[in-house]
C-alpha positions as CSV (number, residue, x, y, z in Angstrom):
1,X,50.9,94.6,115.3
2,X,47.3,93.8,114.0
3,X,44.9,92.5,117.0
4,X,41.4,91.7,116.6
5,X,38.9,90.3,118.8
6,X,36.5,88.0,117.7
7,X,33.4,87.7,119.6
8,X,29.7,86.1,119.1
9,X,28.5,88.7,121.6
10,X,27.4,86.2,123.7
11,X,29.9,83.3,125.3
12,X,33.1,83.0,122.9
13,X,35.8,85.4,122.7
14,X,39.0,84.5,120.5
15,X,42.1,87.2,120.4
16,X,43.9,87.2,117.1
17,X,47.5,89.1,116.7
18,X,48.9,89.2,113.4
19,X,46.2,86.8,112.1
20,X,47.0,84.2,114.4
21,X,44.9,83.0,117.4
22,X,46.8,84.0,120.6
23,X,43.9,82.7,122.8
24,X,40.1,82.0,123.0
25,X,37.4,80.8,125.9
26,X,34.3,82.2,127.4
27,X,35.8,85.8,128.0
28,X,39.3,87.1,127.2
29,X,41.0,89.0,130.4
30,X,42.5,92.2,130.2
31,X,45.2,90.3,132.0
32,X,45.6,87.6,129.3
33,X,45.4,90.7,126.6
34,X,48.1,92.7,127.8
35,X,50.5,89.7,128.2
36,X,49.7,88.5,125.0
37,X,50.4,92.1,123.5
38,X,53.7,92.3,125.7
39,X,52.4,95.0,128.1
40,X,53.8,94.5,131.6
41,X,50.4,94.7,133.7
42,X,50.4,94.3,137.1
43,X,47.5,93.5,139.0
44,X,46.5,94.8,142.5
45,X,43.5,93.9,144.1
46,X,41.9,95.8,147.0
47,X,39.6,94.9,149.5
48,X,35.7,94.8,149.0
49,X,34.9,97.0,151.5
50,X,37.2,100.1,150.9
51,X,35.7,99.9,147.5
52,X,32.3,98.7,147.2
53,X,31.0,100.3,150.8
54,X,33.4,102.8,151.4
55,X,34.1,104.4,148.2
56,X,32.0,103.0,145.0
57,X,34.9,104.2,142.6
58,X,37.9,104.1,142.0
59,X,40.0,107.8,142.3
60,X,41.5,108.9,139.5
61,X,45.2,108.7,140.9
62,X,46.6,105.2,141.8
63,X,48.3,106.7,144.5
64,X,44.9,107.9,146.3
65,X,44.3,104.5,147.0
66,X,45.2,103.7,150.6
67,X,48.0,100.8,151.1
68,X,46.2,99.6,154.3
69,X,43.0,98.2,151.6
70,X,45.5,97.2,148.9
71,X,45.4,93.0,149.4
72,X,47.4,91.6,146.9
């Protein structure tokens, strides 16, 4: 599978695959990119606190992250 990303660097974003456009707008998710390249991506959002006040980054292993600040 060929993919490119064609970008202006500056508001547009299209995603080709296989020289055909899968998707385009002002920014390209990596949500929209992985189901467009058929990788099951699941996406888990924690709270804003645990990790912008208590933290700053994220740890290294998923499973450091404590289930009490995952939200969704």
């Amino acid at each position: 599978m060929k993919t490119k990303l064609v970008t202006n660097h500056n508001d547009w974003e299209g995603l080709y695959i296989d020289g055909e456009l899968i998707t385009e707008g002002h920014s390209i998710s990596l949500l929209d990119f992985a189901r467009a390249t058929g990788i099951d991506l699941e996406q888990v959002a924690v709270s804003t606190e645990w990790l912008g006040e208590t933290v700053g980054n994220l740890p290294k292993s998923f499973s450091k992250i404590p289930s009490k600040h995952i939200v969704a």
